[in-house]
C-alpha positions in Angstrom: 36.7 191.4 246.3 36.1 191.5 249.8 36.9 193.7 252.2 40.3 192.9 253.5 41.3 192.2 249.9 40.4 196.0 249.2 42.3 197.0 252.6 45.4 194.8 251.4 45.1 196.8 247.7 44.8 199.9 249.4 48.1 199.2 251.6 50.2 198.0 248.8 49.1 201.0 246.5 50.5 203.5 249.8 53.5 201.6 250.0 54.1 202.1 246.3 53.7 205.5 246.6 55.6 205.6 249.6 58.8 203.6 248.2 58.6 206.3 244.9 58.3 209.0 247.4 61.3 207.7 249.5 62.9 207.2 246.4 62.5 211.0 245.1 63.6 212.4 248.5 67.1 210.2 248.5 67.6 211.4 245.0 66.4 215.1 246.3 68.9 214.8 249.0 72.0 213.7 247.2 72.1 216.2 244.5 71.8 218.7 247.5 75.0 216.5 248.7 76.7 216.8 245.3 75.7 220.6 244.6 77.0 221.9 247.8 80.5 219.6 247.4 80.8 221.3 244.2 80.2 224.8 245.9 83.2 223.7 248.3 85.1 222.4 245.4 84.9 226.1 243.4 85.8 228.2 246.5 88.6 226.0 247.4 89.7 225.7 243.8 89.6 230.1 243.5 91.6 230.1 246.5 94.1 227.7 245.3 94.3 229.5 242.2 94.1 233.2 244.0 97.1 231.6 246.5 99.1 230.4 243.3 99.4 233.9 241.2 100.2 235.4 244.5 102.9 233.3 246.1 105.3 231.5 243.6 106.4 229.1 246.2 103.3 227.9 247.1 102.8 228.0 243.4 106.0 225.9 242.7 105.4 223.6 245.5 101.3 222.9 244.4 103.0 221.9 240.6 105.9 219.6 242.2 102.7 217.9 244.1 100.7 217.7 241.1 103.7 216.3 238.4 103.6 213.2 241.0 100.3 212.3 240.9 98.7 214.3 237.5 98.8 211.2 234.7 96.2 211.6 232.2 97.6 213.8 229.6 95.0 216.5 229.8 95.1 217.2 233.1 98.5 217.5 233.1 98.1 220.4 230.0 96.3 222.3 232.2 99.2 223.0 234.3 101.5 223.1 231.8 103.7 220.2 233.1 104.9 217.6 230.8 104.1 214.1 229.7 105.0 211.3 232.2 106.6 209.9 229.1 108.9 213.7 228.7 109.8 212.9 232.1 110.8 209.4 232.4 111.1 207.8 228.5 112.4 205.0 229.7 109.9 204.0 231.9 106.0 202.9 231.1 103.3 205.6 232.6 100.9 203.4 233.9 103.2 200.8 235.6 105.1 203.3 237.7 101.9 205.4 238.8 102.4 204.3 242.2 102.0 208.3 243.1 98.8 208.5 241.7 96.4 208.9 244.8 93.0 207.5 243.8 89.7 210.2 244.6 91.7 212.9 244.8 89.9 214.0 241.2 86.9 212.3 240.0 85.3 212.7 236.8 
Protein backbone atom coordinates (compact mmCIF):
# COMPACT_ATOMS: atom_id res chain seq x y z
CA UNK A 1 0.00 0.00 0.00
CA UNK A 2 1.39 3.17 -0.82
CA UNK A 3 1.19 6.27 0.53
CA UNK A 4 -1.85 7.98 -0.76
CA UNK A 5 -3.68 4.68 -0.42
CA UNK A 6 -2.87 4.90 3.46
CA UNK A 7 -3.93 8.79 3.28
CA UNK A 8 -7.22 7.82 1.39
CA UNK A 9 -7.75 4.86 4.34
CA UNK A 10 -7.09 7.23 6.86
CA UNK A 11 -9.78 9.88 5.43
CA UNK A 12 -12.47 7.35 4.92
CA UNK A 13 -11.92 5.81 8.49
CA UNK A 14 -12.41 9.87 9.96
CA UNK A 15 -15.29 10.24 7.85
CA UNK A 16 -16.79 7.12 9.33
CA UNK A 17 -16.29 8.27 12.56
CA UNK A 18 -17.44 11.53 11.74
CA UNK A 19 -20.89 10.41 9.98
CA UNK A 20 -21.43 8.03 13.54
CA UNK A 21 -20.54 11.04 15.42
CA UNK A 22 -22.97 13.36 13.45
CA UNK A 23 -25.29 10.63 13.79
CA UNK A 24 -25.13 10.43 17.79
CA UNK A 25 -25.35 14.23 18.16
CA UNK A 26 -28.77 14.44 15.77
CA UNK A 27 -30.01 11.62 17.87
CA UNK A 28 -28.57 13.55 21.17
CA UNK A 29 -30.37 16.59 20.04
CA UNK A 30 -33.75 15.30 19.24
CA UNK A 31 -34.52 13.59 22.38
CA UNK A 32 -33.45 16.93 23.98
CA UNK A 33 -36.30 18.16 21.40
CA UNK A 34 -38.75 15.52 22.51
CA UNK A 35 -37.87 15.64 26.39
CA UNK A 36 -38.41 19.31 26.71
CA UNK A 37 -41.92 19.10 24.46
CA UNK A 38 -42.90 16.72 26.87
CA UNK A 39 -41.87 19.10 29.86
CA UNK A 40 -44.24 21.73 27.99
CA UNK A 41 -46.84 19.09 27.46
CA UNK A 42 -46.98 18.29 31.52
CA UNK A 43 -47.14 21.94 32.60
CA UNK A 44 -49.68 22.83 30.15
CA UNK A 45 -51.58 19.62 30.84
CA UNK A 46 -51.48 20.55 35.15
CA UNK A 47 -52.72 23.80 34.15
CA UNK A 48 -55.51 22.64 32.04
CA UNK A 49 -56.39 20.23 34.64
CA UNK A 50 -55.78 22.89 37.67
CA UNK A 51 -58.05 25.49 35.28
CA UNK A 52 -60.83 22.68 34.91
CA UNK A 53 -61.57 21.71 38.87
CA UNK A 54 -61.52 25.46 39.32
CA UNK A 55 -63.80 26.95 36.70
CA UNK A 56 -66.71 24.65 35.62
CA UNK A 57 -67.18 26.69 32.45
CA UNK A 58 -64.07 26.40 31.23
CA UNK A 59 -64.38 22.88 32.38
CA UNK A 60 -67.72 22.42 30.40
CA UNK A 61 -66.49 24.19 27.46
CA UNK A 62 -62.77 22.03 27.36
CA UNK A 63 -65.32 18.61 27.38
CA UNK A 64 -67.80 20.15 24.50
CA UNK A 65 -64.27 20.71 22.58
CA UNK A 66 -63.10 17.34 23.28
CA UNK A 67 -66.59 15.14 22.54
CA UNK A 68 -65.99 16.68 18.89
CA UNK A 69 -62.75 15.60 18.16
CA UNK A 70 -62.06 12.62 21.07
CA UNK A 71 -62.82 9.17 18.91
CA UNK A 72 -60.89 6.36 20.09
CA UNK A 73 -62.79 4.83 22.92
CA UNK A 74 -60.23 5.17 25.57
CA UNK A 75 -59.52 8.45 25.33
CA UNK A 76 -62.85 9.34 25.43
CA UNK A 77 -63.14 7.23 29.13
CA UNK A 78 -60.78 9.36 30.43
CA UNK A 79 -63.11 12.24 30.32
CA UNK A 80 -65.95 10.46 30.99
CA UNK A 81 -67.84 11.34 27.72
CA UNK A 82 -69.59 8.73 25.80
CA UNK A 83 -69.14 6.51 22.87
CA UNK A 84 -69.42 8.24 19.36
CA UNK A 85 -71.73 5.34 18.85
CA UNK A 86 -73.97 6.61 22.45
CA UNK A 87 -74.08 9.74 20.68
CA UNK A 88 -75.00 9.27 17.18
CA UNK A 89 -76.30 5.26 16.72
CA UNK A 90 -77.26 5.82 13.63
CA UNK A 91 -74.33 7.04 12.18
CA UNK A 92 -70.82 5.15 11.54
CA UNK A 93 -67.74 6.68 13.87
CA UNK A 94 -65.14 6.65 11.54
CA UNK A 95 -67.04 8.04 8.45
CA UNK A 96 -68.39 11.18 10.21
CA UNK A 97 -64.95 12.05 12.03
CA UNK A 98 -64.62 15.04 10.01
CA UNK A 99 -63.96 16.86 13.63
CA UNK A 100 -61.19 14.91 14.44
CA UNK A 101 -58.12 17.32 14.02
CA UNK A 102 -55.11 15.27 13.12
CA UNK A 103 -51.71 15.95 15.66
CA UNK A 104 -53.47 17.42 18.09
CA UNK A 105 -52.56 13.95 20.26
CA UNK A 106 -50.03 11.67 19.19
CA UNK A 107 -49.15 8.38 20.48
Amino acid sequence: MNKIDSDIEKLEQKLRESKAKLINLTNQKKEQEKQLTLKKQLIIGEFVLKKMQDDKGYLDSLLNELDGILIKPFERELFNLPSQLENNPDKDTFKNSSKVKTGLVKY
